[in-house]
C-alpha positions in Angstrom: 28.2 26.1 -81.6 28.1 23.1 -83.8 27.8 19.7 -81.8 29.0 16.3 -83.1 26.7 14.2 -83.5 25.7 11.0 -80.7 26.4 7.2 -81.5 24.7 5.2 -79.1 26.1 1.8 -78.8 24.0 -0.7 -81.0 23.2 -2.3 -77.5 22.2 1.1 -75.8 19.6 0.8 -72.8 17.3 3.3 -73.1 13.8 3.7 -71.8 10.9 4.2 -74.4 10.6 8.0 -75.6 13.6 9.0 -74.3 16.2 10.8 -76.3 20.2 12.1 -75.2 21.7 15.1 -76.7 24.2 17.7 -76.5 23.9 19.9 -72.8 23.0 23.5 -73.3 24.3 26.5 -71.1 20.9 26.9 -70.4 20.2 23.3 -69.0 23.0 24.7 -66.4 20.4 25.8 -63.8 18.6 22.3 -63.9 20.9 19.9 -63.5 22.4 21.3 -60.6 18.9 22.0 -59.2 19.0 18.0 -59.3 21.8 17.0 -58.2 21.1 17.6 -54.1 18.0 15.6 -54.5 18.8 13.1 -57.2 22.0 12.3 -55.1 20.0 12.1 -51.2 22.1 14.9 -50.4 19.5 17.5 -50.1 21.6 19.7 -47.6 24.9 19.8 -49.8 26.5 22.7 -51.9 28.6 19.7 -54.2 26.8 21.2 -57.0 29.0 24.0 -56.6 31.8 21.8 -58.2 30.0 21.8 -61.8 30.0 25.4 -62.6 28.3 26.8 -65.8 31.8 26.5 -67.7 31.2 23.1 -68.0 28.4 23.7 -70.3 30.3 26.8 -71.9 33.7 24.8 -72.8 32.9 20.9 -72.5 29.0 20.4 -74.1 30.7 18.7 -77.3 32.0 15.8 -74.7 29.2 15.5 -72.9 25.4 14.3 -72.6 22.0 15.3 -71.3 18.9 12.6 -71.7 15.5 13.7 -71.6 11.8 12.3 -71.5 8.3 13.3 -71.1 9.1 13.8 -67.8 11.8 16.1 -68.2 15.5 15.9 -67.4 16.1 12.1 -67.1 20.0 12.0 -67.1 23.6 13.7 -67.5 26.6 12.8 -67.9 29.7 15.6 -67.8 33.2 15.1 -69.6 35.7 16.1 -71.3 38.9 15.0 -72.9 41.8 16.6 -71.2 44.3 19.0 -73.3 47.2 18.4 -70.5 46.7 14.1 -70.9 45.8 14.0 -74.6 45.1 9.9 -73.6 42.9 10.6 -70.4 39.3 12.0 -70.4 37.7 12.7 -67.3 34.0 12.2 -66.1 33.3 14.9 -63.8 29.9 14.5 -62.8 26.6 12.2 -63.5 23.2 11.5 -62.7 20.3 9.8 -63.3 16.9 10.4 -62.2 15.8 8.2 -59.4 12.9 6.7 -61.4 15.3 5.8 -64.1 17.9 3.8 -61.8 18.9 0.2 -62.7 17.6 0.1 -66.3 20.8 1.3 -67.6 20.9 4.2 -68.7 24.0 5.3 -66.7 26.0 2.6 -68.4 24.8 3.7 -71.8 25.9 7.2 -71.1 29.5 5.9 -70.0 29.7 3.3 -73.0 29.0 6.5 -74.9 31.7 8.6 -73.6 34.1 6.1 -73.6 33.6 5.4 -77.4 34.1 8.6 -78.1 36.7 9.5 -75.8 38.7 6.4 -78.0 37.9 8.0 -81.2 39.6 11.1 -80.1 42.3 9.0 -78.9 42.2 8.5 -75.2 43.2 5.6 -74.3 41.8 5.9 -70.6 38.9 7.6 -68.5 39.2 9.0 -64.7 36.6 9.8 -62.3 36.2 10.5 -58.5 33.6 9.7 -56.1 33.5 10.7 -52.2 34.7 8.3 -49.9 30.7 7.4 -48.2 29.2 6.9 -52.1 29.5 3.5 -52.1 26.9 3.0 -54.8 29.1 5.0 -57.0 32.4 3.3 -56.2 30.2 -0.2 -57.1 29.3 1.1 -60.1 32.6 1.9 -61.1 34.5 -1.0 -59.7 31.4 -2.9 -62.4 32.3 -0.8 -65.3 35.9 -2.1 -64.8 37.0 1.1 -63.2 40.2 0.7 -60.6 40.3 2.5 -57.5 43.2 4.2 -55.6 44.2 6.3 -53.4 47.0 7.0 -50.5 44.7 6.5 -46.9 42.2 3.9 -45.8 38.4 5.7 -44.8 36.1 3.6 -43.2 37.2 0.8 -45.2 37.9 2.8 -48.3 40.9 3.6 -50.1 40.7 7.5 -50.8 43.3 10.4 -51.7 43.3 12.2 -48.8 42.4 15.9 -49.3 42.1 15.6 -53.0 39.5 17.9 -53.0 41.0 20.7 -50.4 40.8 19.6 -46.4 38.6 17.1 -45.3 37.6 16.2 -48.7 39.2 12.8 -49.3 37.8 11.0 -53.1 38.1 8.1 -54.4 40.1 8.2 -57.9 38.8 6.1 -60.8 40.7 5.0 -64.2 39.7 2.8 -66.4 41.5 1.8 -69.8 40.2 2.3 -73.1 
């Protein structure tokens, strides 16, 4: 399959040596082997909402950053074919080590260039309702939240992810 090609913003914070490409199907088995433990959820199954199809149909929208130490970040998206204007980030991570130098930000300011260049003229996400480092992050990339139900001081959609699983929705304009 033939990948396009990654522009990194010309102000792109990346750490020394490492380098972001295209995801694999076979990088499938890592990532969500990280997710429970890069995410302090070590007893969770959400890595059971990023399903190797992701890496089948959506690796030409997405991103995988790697070091010498291995697998350093991810970042899966995809432009959606029912909202030709709306692309959707499904799921990210960063290697704790990594946190706060920016590469998360890079990896959004990524996807949203070339989720414009394709058109979109805005981005959704979703986090769960006790993530408040996510929703932070968000709100500081210039994300708006919503949703129909106050959690613990949180606006969520209740149930938007079957019973009991209220998330916060995300959208940001292009």
């Amino acid at each position: 399959m033939l990948h396009p090609p990654i522009e990194l913003p010309s102000d792109a914070a990346l750490p020394r040596g490492l380098v972001v490409r295209r995801p694999r199907v076979a990088d499938h088995p890592a990532v969500v082997a990280a997710i429970p433990d890069w995410w302090g959820m070590p007893d969770t199954s959400i890595h059971l909402l990023l399903p190797p199809l992701f890496f089948q149909h959506f690796s030409d929208t997405s991103f995988l950053a790697e070091d010498a130490d291995g697998m350093a970040a991810f970042l899966i998206g995809f432009h959606s074919h029912a909202q030709p204007d709306a692309a959707y980030i499904h799921f990210v991570g960063v290697r704790p080590d990594l946190r706060h130098l920016g590469l998360a930000r890079t990896l959004y300011e990524t996807f949203f260039a070339e989720a414009r260049a394709a058109g979109c003229h805005r981005v959704d996400a979703i986090t769960g309702v006790p993530n408040r480092r996510s929703q932070a992050f968000h709100a500081a990339l210039g994300f708006e939240a919503s949703g129909d139900t106050d959690y613990d001081g949180v606006r969520a959609w209740r149930d938007y992810d079957g019973p009991g699983e209220h998330r916060v929705a995300f959208s940001r304009k292009l």
